[in-house]
C-alpha positions as a Markdown table, in Angstrom:
| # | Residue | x | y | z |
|---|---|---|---|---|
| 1 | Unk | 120.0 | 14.6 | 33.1 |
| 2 | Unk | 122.5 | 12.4 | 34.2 |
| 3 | Unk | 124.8 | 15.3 | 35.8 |
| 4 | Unk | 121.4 | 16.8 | 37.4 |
| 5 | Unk | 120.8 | 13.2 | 39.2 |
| 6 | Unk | 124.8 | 13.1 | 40.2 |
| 7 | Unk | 124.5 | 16.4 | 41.8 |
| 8 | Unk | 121.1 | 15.6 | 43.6 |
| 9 | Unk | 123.3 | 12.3 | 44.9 |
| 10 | Unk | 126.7 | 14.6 | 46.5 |
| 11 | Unk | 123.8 | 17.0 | 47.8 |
| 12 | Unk | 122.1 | 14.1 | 49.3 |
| 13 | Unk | 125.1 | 12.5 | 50.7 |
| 14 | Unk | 126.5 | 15.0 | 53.4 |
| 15 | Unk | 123.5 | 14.7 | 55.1 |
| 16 | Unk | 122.4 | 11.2 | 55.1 |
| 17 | Unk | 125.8 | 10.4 | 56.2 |
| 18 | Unk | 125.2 | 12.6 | 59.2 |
| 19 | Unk | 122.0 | 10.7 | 59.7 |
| 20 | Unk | 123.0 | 6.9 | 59.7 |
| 21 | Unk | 125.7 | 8.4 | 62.6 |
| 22 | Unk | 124.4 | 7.0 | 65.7 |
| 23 | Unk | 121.9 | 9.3 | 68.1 |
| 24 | Unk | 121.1 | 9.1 | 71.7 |
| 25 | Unk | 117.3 | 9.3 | 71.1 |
| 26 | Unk | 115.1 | 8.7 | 67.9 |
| 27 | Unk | 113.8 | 12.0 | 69.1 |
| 28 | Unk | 116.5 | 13.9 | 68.6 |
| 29 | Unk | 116.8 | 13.5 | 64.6 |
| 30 | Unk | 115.8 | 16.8 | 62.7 |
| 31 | Unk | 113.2 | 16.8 | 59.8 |
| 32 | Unk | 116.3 | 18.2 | 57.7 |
| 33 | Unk | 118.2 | 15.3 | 58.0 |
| 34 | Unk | 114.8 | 12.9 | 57.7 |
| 35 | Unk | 114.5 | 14.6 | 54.6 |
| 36 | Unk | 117.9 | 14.6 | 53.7 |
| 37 | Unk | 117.6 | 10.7 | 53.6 |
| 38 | Unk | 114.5 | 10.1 | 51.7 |
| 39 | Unk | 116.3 | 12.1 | 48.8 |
| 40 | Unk | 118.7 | 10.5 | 48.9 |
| 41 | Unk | 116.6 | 6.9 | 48.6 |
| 42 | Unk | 114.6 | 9.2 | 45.6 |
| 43 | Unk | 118.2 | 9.3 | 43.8 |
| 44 | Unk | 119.4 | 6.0 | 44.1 |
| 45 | Unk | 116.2 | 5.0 | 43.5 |
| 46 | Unk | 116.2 | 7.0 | 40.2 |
| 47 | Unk | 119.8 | 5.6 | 39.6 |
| 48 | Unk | 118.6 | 2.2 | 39.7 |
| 49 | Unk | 120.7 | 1.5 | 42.5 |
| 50 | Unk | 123.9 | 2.6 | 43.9 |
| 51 | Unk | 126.8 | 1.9 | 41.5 |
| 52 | Unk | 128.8 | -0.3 | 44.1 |
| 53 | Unk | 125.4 | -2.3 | 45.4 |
| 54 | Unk | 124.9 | -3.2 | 41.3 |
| 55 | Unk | 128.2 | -4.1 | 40.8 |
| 56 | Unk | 128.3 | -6.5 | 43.8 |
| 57 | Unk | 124.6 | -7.8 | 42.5 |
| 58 | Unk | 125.3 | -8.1 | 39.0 |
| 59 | Unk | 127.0 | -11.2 | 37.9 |
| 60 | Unk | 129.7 | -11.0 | 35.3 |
| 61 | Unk | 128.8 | -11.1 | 31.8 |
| 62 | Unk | 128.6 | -14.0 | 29.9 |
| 63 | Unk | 130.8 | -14.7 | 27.1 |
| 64 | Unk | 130.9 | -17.9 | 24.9 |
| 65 | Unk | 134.2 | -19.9 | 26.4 |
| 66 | Unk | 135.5 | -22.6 | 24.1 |
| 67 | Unk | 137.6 | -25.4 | 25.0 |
| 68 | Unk | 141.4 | -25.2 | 23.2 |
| 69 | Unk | 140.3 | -27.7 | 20.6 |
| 70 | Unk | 136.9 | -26.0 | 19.9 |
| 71 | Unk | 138.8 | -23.1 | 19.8 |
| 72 | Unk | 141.4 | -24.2 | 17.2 |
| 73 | Unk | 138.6 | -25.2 | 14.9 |
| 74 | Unk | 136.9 | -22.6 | 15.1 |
| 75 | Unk | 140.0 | -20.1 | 14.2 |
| 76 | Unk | 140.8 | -23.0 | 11.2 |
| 77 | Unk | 137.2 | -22.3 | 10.5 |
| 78 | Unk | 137.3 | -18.4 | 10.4 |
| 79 | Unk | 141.0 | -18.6 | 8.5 |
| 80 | Unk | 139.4 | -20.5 | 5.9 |
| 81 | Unk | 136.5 | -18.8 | 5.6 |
| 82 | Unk | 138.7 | -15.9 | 4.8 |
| 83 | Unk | 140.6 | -17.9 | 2.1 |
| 84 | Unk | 137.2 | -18.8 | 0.6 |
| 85 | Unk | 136.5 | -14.8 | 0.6 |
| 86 | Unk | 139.4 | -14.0 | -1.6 |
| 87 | Unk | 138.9 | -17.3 | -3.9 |
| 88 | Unk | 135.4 | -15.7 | -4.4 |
| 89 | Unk | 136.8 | -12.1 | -5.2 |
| 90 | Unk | 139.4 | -13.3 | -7.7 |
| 91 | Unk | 136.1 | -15.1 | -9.3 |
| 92 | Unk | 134.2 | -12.7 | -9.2 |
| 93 | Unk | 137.1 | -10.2 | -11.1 |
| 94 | Unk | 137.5 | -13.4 | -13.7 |
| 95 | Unk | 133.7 | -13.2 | -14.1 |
| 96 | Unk | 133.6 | -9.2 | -14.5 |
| 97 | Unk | 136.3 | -9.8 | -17.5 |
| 98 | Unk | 134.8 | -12.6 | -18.9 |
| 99 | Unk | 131.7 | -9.8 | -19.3 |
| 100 | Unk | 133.8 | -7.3 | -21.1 |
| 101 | Unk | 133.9 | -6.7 | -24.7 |
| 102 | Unk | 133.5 | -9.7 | -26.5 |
| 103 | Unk | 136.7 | -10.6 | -28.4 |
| 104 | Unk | 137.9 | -13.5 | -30.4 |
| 105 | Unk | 138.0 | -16.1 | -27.5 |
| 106 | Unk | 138.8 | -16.6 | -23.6 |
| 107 | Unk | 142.0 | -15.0 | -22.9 |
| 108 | Unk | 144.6 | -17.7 | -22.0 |
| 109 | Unk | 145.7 | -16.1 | -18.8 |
| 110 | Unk | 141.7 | -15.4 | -17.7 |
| 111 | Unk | 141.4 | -19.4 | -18.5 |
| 112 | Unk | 144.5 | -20.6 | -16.1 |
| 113 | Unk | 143.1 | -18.1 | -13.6 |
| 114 | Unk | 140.2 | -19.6 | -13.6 |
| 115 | Unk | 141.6 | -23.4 | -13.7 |
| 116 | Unk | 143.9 | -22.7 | -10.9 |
| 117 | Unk | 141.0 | -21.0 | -8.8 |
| 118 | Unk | 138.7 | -24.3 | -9.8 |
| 119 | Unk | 141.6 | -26.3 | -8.6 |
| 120 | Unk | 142.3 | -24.1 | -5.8 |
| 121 | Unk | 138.2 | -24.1 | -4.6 |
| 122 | Unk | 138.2 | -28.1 | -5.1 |
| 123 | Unk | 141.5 | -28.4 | -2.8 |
| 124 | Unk | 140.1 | -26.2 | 0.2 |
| 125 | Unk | 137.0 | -28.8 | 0.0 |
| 126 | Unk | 139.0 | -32.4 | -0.5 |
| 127 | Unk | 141.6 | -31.5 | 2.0 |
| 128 | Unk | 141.0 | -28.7 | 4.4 |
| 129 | Unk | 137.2 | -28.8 | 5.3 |
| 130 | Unk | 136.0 | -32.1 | 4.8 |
| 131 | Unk | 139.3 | -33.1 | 6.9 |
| 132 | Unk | 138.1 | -30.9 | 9.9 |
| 133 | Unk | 136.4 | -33.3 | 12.0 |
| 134 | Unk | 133.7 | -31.8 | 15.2 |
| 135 | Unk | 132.5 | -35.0 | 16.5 |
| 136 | Unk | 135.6 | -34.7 | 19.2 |
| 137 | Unk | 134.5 | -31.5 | 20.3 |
| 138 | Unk | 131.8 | -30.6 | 23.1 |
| 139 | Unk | 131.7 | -27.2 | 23.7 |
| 140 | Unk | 132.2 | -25.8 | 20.0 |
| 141 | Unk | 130.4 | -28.5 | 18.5 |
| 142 | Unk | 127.6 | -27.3 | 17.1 |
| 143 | Unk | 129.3 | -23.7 | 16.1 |
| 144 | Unk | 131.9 | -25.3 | 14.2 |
| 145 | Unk | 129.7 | -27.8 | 12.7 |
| 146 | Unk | 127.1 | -24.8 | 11.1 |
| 147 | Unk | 130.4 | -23.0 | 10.0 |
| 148 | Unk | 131.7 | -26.1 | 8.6 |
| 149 | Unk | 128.3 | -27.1 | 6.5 |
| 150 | Unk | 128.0 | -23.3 | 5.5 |
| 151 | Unk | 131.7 | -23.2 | 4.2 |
| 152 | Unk | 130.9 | -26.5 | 2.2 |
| 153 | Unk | 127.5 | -25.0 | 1.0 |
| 154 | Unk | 129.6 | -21.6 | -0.4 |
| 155 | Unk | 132.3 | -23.8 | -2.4 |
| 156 | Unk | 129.9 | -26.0 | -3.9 |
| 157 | Unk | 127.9 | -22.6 | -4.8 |
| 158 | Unk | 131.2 | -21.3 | -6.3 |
| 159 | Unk | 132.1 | -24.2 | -8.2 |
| 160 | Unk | 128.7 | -24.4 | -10.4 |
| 161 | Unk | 128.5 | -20.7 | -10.4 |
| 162 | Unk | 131.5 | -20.1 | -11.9 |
């Protein structure tokens, strides 16, 4: 459709250019080029407007603009949101062998994997998140602040799961 309506435009345009050219006497237009024009109104029309009238209408698109501070939490967020990820694989492995055959007792390499990725989860938590502070922030504020709460909520979930 859309090459149907682009051809119907370069059809239209040849002679509505000739009739916006000046003319000694209204009278003198011919009902070709009248009608030349009005289809060409019918296909911008049916465009939604002409590309170049749109683009000088339309403002620009909005995107979320941080300040360099919000933005630096936020990445510190995402990075350690990504740490937390991996922590949560590595348990989730630890858990899958703890559910294998049952043998005589908790493999001693499972157990300091498991220690080390208590140790590890309680770390991110006592040093990293609770030490990211959003109160200083305006325009990331409440971004970083959800992301902050729901990174606390997912190691606190992790530690009593596990």
């Amino acid at each position: 459709m859309e090459e149907r309506v682009r051809a119907r435009l370069a059809d239209a345009r040849a002679p509505a250019a000739r009739a916006r050219q000046p003319v000694a006497s209204s009278s003198e237009k011919s009902p070709a080029d009248a009608s030349a024009v009005e289809e060409a109104r019918d296909v911008v029309a049916e465009l939604g407007a002409a590309p170049s009238a749109a683009a000088a209408r339309r403002p620009a698109e909005l995107t979320r603009k941080y300040s360099v501070a919000s933005q630096h939490t936020v990445d510190t967020l995402e990075g350690l949101d990504m740490q937390l990820k991996n922590m949560q694989l590595d348990l989730d492995r630890s858990a899958d062998a703890i559910g294998a055959p049952p043998g005589t007792g908790l493999d001693p390499k499972l157990r300091n994997d498991l220690a080390q990725l208590h140790g590890n989860l309680n770390k991110l938590l006592a040093t990293k998140l609770d030490a990211i502070l959003t109160g200083d922030l305006n325009s990331g504020k409440d971004d970083a602040r959800a992301k902050r709460k729901e990174l606390i909520r997912k190691v606190r979930a992790s530690r009593l799961a596990h």
